[in-house]
C-alpha positions in Angstrom: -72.6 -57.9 -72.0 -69.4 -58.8 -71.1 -66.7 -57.6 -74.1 -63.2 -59.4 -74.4 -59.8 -58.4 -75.5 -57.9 -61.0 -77.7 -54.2 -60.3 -79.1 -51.8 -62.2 -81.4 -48.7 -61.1 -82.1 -49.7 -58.7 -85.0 -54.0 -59.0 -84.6 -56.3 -58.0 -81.7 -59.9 -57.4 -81.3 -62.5 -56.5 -79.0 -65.9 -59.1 -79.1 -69.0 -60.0 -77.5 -69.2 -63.8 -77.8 -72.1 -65.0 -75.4 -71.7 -68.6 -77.2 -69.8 -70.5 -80.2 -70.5 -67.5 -82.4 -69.5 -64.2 -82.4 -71.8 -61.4 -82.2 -70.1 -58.4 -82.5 -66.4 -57.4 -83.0 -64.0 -54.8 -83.8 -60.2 -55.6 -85.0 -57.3 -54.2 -85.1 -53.2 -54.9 -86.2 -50.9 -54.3 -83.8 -48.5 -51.9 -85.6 -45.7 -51.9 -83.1 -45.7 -52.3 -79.0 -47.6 -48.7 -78.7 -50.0 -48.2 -81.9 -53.0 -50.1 -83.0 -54.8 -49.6 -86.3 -58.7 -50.3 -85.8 -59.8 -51.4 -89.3 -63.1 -53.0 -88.7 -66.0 -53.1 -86.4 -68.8 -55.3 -87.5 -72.2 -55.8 -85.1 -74.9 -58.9 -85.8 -78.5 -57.4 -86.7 -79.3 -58.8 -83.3 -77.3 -56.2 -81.5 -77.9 -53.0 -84.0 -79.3 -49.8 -82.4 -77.5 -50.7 -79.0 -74.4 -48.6 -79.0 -72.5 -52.2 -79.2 -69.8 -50.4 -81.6 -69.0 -47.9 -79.1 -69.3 -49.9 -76.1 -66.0 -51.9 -78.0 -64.8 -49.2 -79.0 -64.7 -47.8 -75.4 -63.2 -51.5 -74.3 -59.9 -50.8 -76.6 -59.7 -47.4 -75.6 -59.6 -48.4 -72.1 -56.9 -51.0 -73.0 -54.7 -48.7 -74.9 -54.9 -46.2 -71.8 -53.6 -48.5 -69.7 -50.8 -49.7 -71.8 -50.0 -46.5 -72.7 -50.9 -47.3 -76.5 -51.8 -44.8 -79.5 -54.6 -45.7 -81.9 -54.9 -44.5 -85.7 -59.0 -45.6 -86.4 -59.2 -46.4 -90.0 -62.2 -47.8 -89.6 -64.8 -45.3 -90.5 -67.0 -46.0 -87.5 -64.2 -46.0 -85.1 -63.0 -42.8 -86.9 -66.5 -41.5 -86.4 -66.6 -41.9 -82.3 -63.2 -40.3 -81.9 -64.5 -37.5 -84.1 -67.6 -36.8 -82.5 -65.9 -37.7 -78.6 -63.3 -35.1 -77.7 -63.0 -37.4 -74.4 -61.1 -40.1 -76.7 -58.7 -37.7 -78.4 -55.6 -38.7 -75.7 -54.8 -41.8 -77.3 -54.8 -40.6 -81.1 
């Protein structure tokens, strides 16, 4: 499944949209040019048991790395990963 990356000035997310509708996402707001705050991650009953949520997840945490960005995850699944993955602690 192939998972975008879409910012606005103060919004991003991370989505799976295989057609007009999409099927899995997880948002963030773009506290300043190096911190995101994750605040929701929301996956369609199609996609549940698949590890979609991390897999997004994984996508902004790649991003962030890259860009050199921090991430606070107030969203309680993203807050979740990064406590169970020491591997994702770098860009808290």
């Amino acid at each position: 499944m192939n998972i975008k990356i879409e910012n606005t000035d103060t919004k991003g997310s991370a989505f799976i949209q295989p057609a007009k509708k999409k099927l899995a996402e997880m948002t963030y707001s773009i506290a300043s040019p190096n911190l995101i705050i994750i605040d929701h991650t929301d996956v369609d009953d199609s996609l549940k048991g698949q590890g979609i949520g991390r897999k997004l997840l994984l996508k902004i945490v790649e991003n962030a790395r890259n860009q050199n960005i921090k991430i606070i995850p107030l969203c309680p699944f993203a807050k979740s990963v990064f406590d169970k993955e020491k591997s994702l602690q770098d860009v808290l």
